[in-house]
Residue frames as qw, qx, qy, qz and C-alpha x, y, z in Angstrom:
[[0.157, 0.680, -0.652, -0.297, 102.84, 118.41, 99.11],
 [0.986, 0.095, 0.072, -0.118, 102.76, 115.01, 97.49],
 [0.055, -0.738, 0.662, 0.123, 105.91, 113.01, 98.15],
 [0.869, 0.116, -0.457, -0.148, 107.34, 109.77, 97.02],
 [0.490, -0.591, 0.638, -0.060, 109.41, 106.99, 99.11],
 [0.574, 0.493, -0.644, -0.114, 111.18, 104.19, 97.45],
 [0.633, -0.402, 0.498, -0.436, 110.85, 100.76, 99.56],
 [0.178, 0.248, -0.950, -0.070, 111.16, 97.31, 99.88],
 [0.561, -0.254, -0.712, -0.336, 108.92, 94.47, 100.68],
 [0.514, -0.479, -0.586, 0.403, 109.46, 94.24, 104.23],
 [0.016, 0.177, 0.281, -0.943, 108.81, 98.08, 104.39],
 [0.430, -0.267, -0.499, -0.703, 105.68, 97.69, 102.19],
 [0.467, -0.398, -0.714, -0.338, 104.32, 95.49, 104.32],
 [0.172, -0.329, -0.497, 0.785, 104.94, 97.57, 107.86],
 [0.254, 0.129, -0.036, -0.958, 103.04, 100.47, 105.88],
 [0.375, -0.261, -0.706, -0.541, 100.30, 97.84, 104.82],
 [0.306, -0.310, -0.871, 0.226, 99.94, 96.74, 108.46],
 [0.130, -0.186, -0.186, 0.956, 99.58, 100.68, 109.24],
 [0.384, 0.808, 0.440, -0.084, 96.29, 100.54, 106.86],
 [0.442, 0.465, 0.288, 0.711, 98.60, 102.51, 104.34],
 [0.207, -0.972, -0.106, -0.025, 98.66, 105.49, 106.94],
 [0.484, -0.802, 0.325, 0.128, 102.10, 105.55, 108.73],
 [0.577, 0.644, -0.487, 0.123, 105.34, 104.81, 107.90],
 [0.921, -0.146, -0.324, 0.162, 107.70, 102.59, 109.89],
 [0.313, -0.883, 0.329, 0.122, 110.45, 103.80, 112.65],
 [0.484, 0.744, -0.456, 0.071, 113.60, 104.10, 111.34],
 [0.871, 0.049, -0.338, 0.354, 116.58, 101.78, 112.69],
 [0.465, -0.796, 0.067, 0.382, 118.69, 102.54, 115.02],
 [0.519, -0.272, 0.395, 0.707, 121.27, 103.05, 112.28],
 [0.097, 0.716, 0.547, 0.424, 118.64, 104.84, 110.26],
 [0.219, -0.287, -0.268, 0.893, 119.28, 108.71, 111.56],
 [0.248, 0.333, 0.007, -0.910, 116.75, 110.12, 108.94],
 [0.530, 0.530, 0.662, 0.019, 113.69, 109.25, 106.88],
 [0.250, -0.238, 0.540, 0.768, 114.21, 110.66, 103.43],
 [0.493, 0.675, 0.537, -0.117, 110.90, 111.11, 101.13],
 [0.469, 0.070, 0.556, 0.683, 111.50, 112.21, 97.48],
 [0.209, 0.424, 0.165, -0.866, 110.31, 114.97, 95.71],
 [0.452, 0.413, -0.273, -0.742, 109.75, 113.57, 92.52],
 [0.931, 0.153, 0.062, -0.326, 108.40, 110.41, 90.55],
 [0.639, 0.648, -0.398, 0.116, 111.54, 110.04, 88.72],
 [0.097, -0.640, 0.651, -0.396, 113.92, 110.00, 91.62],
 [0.704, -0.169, 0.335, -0.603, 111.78, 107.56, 93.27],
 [0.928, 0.351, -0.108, 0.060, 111.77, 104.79, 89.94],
 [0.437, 0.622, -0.626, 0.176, 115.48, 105.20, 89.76],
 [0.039, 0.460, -0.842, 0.277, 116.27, 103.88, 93.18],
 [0.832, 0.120, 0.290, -0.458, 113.14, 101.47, 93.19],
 [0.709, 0.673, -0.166, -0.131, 114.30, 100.26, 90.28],
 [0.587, 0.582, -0.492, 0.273, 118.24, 100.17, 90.44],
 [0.074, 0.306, -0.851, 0.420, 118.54, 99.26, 94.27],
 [0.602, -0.156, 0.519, -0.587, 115.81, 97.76, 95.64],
 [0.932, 0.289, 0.092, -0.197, 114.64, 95.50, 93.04],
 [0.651, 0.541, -0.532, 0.029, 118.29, 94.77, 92.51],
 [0.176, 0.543, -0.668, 0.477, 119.76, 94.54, 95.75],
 [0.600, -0.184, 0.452, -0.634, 116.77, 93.65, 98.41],
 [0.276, -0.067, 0.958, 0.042, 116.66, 89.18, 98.70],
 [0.560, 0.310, 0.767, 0.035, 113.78, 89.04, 97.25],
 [0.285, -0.030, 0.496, 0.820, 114.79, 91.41, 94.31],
 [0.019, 0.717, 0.687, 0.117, 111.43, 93.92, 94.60],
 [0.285, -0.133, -0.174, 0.933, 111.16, 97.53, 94.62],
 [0.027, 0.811, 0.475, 0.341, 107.79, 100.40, 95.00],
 [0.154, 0.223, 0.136, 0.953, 107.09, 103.43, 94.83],
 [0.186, -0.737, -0.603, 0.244, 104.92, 105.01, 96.93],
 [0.046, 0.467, 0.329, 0.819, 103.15, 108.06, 96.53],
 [0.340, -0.640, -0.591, 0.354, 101.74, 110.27, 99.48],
 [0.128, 0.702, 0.149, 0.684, 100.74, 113.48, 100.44],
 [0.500, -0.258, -0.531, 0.634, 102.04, 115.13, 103.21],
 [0.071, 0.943, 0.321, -0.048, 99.96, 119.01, 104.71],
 [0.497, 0.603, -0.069, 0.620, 102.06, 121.94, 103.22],
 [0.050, -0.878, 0.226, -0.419, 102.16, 123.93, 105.95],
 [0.895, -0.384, 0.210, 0.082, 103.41, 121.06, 108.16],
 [0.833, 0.303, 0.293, 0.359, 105.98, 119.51, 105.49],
 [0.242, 0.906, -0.046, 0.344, 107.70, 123.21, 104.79],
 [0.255, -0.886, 0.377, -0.086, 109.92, 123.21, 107.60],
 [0.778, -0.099, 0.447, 0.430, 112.14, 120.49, 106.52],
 [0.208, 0.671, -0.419, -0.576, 114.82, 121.71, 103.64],
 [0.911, 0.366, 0.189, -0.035, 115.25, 120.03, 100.88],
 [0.449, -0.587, 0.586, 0.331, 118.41, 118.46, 100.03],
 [0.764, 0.517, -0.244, -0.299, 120.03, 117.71, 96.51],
 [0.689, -0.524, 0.501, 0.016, 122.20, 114.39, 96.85],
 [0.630, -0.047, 0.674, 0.383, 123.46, 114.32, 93.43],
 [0.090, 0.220, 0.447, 0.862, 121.84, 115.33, 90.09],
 [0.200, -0.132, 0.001, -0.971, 119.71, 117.71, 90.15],
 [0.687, -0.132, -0.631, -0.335, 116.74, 115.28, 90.00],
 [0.606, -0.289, -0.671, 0.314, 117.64, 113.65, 93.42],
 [0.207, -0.482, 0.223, -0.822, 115.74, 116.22, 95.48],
 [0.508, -0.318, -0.781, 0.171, 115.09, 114.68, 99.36],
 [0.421, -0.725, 0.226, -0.497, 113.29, 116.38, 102.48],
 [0.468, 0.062, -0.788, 0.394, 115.76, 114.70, 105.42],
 [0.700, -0.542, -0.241, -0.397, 113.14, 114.01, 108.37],
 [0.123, 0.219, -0.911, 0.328, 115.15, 112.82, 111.82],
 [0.333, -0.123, -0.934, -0.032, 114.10, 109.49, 112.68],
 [0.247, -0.251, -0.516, 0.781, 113.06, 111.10, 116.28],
 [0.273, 0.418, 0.245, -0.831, 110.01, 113.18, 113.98],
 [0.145, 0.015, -0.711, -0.688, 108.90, 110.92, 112.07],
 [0.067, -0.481, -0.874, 0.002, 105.78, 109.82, 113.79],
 [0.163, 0.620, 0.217, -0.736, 104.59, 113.63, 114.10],
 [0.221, 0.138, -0.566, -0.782, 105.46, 113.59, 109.99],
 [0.035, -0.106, -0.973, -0.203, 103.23, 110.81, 109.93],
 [0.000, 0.462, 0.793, -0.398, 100.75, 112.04, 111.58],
 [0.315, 0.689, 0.081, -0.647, 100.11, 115.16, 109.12],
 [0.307, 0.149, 0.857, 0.386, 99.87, 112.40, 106.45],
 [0.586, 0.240, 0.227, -0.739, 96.54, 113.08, 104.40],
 [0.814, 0.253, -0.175, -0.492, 95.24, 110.29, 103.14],
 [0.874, -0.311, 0.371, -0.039, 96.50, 107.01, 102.27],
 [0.394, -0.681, 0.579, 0.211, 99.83, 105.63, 101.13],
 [0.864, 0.339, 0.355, -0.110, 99.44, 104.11, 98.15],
 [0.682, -0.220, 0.615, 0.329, 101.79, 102.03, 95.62],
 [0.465, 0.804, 0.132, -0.346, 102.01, 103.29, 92.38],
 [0.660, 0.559, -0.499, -0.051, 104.92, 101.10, 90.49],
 [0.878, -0.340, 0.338, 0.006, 106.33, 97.65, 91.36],
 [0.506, 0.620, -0.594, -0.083, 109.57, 97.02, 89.59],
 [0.949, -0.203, 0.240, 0.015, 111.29, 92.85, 89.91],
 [0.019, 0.721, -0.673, -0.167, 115.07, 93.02, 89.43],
 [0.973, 0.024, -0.164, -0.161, 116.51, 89.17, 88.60]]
C-alpha cells in the first residue's frame, strides 16, 4: 500500500539519518503515528500547518510503501472530510510498521510558508 506522511524538518532529517528507511519514535505525548492515505490529504497539512506553523516555516510530503498484507490490520480512520483518510499506528508498533517498509522513503513536495 503506498502511504503518505506529512512532516517537518526536524522529522525529515531523523528519516534522512535512517537512510530514508524508518521513521522516528513518536513522543511521549505522541500516542499514535498517523500515515495518510492520499496525496491530497498529505499537501493540505504540509502545506497549511507545517510550512505555516513549524519555526522554520517548511513542510514535505513523503511518499512510502508499506507490504499489504502487513499494513491491513490497522483501520482506517476518517478525521474530517472525506479526503482525510488516516491508518492510526500506536506509537508502541511503530518500529515493527517500519520494518515492513519496502523501499525507501522518499520526498515528493516541499512547500515554504512565510
Amino acid at each position: 500500500m503506498i502511504l503518505y506522511r506529512p512532516v517537518g524538518t526536524e522529522e525529515l532529517r531523523l528519516i534522512e539519518n535512517s537512510g530514508n528507511r524508518r521513521f522516528p519514535p513518536r513522543l511521549p505525548d505522541q500516542p499514535i503515528f498517523y500515515p495518510v492515505l492520499n496525496e491530497e490529504y498529505a499537501i493540505e497539512i504540509a502545506s497549511k500547518w507545517n510550512a505555516v506553523y513549524n519555526s522554520d516555516h517548511k513542510g514535505y510530503v513523503t511518499r512510502f510503501e508499506v507490504e499489504d498484507s502487513f499494513v491491513s490490520k490497522y483501520e482506517t480512520h476518517v478525521v474530517g472530510k472525506s479526503m482525510h483518510e488516516e491508518l492510526w499506528v500506536p506509537s508502541e508498533e511503530l518500529e515493527e510498521f517500519n520494518d515492513h517498509i519496502i523501499g525507501e522513503i522518499e520526498v515528493i513536495r516541499v512547500f515554504e510558508g512565510t
